[in-house]
N, C-alpha and C positions, 0 to 999 in steps of 0.2 A: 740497729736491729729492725726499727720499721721502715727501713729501706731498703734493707733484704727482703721483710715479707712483701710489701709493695712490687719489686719486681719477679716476683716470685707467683704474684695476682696474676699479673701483666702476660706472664709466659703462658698463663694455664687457658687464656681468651683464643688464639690461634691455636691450639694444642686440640683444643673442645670443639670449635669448627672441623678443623680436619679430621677429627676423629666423628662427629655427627656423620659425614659425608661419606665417610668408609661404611660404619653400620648402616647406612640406606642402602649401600650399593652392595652391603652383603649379604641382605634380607631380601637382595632382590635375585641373588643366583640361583637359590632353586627352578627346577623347572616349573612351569605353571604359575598361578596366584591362585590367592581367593575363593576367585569364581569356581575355578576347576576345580581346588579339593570340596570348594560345597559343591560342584555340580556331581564328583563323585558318589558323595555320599548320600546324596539326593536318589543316585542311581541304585543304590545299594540297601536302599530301602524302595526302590521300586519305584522311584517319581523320577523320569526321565526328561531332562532340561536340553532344549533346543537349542542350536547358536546364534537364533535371532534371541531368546531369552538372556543365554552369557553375556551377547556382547552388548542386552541393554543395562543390566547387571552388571556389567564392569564401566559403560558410562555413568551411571548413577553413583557408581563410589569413586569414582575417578581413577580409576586402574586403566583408562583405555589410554593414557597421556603420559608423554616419556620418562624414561625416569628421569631425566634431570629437573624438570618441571613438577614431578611430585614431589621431588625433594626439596625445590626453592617454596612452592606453597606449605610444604610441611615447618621447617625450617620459619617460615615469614610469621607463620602460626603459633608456633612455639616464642618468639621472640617476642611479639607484638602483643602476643593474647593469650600467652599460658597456655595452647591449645594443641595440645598432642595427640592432636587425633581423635577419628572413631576407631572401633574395636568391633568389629564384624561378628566374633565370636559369638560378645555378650551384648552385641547391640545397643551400646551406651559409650559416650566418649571414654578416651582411656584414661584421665586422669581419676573419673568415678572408680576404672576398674581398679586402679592403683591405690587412690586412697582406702578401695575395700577390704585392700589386704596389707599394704604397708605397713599398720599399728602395730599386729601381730610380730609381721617380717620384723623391723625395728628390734623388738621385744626379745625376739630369740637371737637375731644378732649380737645386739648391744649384750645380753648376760652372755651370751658364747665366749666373746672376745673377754668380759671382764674374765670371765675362768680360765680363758686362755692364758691371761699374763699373770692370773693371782696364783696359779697353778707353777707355769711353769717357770718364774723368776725366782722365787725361793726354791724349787727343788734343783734348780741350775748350782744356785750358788752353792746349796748343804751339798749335793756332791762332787762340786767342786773342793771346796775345803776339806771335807772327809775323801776325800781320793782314794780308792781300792777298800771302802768300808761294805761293811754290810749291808747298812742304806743305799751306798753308792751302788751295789752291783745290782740290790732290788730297783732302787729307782731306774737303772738303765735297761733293767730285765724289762719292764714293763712298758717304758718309751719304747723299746724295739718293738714290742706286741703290740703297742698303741700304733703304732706306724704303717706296720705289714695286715692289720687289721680292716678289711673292708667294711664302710662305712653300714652298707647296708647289711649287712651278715652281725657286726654288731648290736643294731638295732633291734632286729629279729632275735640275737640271745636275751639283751637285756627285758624285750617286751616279754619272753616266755621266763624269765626269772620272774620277773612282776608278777605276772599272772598266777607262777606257783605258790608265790610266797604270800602276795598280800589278793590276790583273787581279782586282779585289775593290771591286766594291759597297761593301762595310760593312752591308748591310743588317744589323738589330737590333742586340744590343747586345752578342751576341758571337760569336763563328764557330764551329762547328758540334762542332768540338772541344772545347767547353768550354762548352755551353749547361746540360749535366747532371752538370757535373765541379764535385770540391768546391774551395771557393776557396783561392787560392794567388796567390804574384806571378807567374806565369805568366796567370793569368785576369783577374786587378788590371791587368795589363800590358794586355791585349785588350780587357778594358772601355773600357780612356784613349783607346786607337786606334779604338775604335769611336762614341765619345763625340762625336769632331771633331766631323762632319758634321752630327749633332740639336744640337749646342751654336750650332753656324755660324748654323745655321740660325734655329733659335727662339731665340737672342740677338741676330741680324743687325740688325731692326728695332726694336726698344728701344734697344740700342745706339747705331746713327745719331740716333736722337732724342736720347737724352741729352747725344752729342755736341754737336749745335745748341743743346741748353739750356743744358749749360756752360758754350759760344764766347760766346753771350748774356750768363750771366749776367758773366762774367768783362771781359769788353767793357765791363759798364755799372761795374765796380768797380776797374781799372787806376787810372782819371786821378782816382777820389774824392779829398778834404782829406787822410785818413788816411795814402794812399797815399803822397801827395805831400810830405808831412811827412815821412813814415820816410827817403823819400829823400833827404830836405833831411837828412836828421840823419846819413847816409852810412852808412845799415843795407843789405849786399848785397844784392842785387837777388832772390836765391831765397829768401830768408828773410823778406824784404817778400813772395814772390809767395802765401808759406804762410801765413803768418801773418794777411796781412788778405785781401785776393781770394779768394783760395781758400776760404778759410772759409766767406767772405759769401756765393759762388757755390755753395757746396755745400750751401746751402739747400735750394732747390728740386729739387735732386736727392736730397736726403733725404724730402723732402715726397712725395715717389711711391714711395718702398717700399712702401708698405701696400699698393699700386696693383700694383708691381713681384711680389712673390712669388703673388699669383691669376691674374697674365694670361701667366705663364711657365706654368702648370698649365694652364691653359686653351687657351694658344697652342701647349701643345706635344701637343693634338689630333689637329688633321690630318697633321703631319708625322710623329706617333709613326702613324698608320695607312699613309703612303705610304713610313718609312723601316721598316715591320713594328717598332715596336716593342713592346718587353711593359712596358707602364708603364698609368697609372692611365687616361691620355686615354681609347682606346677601349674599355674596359671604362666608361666612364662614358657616353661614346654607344653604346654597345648596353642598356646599360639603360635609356636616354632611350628609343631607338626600341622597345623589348620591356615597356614600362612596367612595370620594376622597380623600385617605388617606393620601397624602404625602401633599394635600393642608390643611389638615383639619390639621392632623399635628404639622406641620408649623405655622398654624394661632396658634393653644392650647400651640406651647410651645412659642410664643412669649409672648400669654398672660401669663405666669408663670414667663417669663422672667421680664415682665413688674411687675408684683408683687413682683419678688426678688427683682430690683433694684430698686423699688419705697420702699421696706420696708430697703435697705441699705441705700436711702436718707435718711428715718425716722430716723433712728438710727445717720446719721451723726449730723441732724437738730438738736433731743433731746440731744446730745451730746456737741453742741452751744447753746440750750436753757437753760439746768439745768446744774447747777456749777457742784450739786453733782455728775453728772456721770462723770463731766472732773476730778473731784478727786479722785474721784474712781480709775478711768483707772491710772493716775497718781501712786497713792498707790500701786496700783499692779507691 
């Protein structure tokens, strides 16, 4: 087993090079840089920028030098000295920018995901085994509504139910008393409650999905030889459901983690700018739009990052799930 993970290290080192060298050279297809959309906006407030000022403006941050040369000093920077850049934006390196918001980002990820699987793994199986019940058709009434449901239209119901019911939005991620106060279980406490609603929300639809993958997979695995045997031999009924089904169905919902930890990052975008949140989303679409290239970067190849090694957990997990692939790798 630790010579499947080992070369499983091994593949993700060229994988994460080529994939660095893609996002530099994709952050570079817009028209213009930098200089131009500040020189726009410069203009747009009535301070009109010369192109002996651009073009001293684009030597001082190094935008006047090819791309392939900003990508080997970006690149030499990153490897040698942790050093991803400045951030034009916010005029501070961009690891300051990232650590300002990462905690948060983390925090809404990390419980998204746990309510993802706590969520949708038990309501996979109960209607799986209640098949054509009344929970069964509720639970699937409402993954379909979770599904067809836009992310940001839900967010806007739930914040106008809050506000009717208990006289508070929830907007960001903490109230007002304690956005600049140091943390304590009083703040810990206001985070959780403020959590609900970006959790509801950018877990809603992943959720519902996985619920239907589960019902699926658990469907095609109740009546198997395996199944039917254990019962024959008078093994209880929950310790069959654990033991072989479950297992077998939980395949494919391990095969989408590496999928699952970028598209919570990613999904929680729009909702983090309609719920006002302070997380990593629109700091990443404002450097998209302001072509902050070493932030924007930065942010794309974490996220690829985050997808390698979420698809190397996969591979570890189905490796602990399914015998056959521990045998496999053995045989060879």
């Amino acid at each position: 087993m630790l010579q499947y993970i080992l070369k499983r290290i091994l593949l993700v080192i060229p994988v994460v090079i080529f994939i660095s060298f893609i996002v530099f050279y994709i952050i570079q297809l817009p028209p213009g840089d930098y200089v131009s959309s500040y020189s726009a906006k410069m203009s747009a407030a009535g301070d009109v920028m010369t192109t002996a000022e651009m073009d001293e403006m684009r030597a001082n941050l190094g935008l006047d030098r090819p791309v392939y040369e900003q990508y080997l000093v970006w690149m030499k920077k990153i490897v040698l000295h942790g050093d991803f850049g400045f951030s034009f934006n916010y005029n501070k390196p961009v690891t300051a920018v990232i650590q300002q918001y990462m905690g948060l980002t983390l925090v809404v990820s990390l419980v998204t995901m746990l309510f993802q699987y706590a969520v949708a793994i038990p309501i996979g199986i109960y209607t799986a085994v209640k098949q054509y019940s009344a929970g069964d058709y509720i639970f699937s009434g409402l993954s379909f509504i979770g599904m067809a449901t836009p992310n940001f239209l839900l967010a806007i119901i739930l914040m106008f139910l809050s506000y009717s019911w208990f006289g508070d939005p929830l907007l960001g991620l903490f109230s007002s008393d304690y956005v600049n106060a140091a943390w304590s279980m009083d703040k810990v406490m206001d985070l959780m409650k403020h959590l609900v609603i970006p959790v509801i929300v950018i877990g809603l639809s992943s959720t519902a999905d996985l619920i239907r993958v589960m019902r699926g997979q658990m469907l095609d695995e109740l009546n198997k030889p395996n199944v039917v045997t254990a019962r024959a031999k008078g093994l209880s009924e929950i310790k069959i459901l654990l033991k072989y089904p479950t297992r077998a169905a939980l395949n494919p919902i391990v095969s989408t983690f590496g999928w699952s930890l970028s598209s919570i990052f990613t999904g929680a975008t729009i909702t983090a700018i309609v719920l006002n949140l302070p997380i990593q989303g629109p700091v990443m679409y404002n450097a998209l739009l302001g072509q902050d290239m070493y932030l924007a970067g930065s942010w794309l190849l974490f996220m690829a990052l985050l997808t390698v090694v979420g698809t190397l957990i996969s591979d570890i997990l189905l490796a602990w799930l399914d015998p056959k692939i521990r045998t496999e790798f053995r045989g060879n």
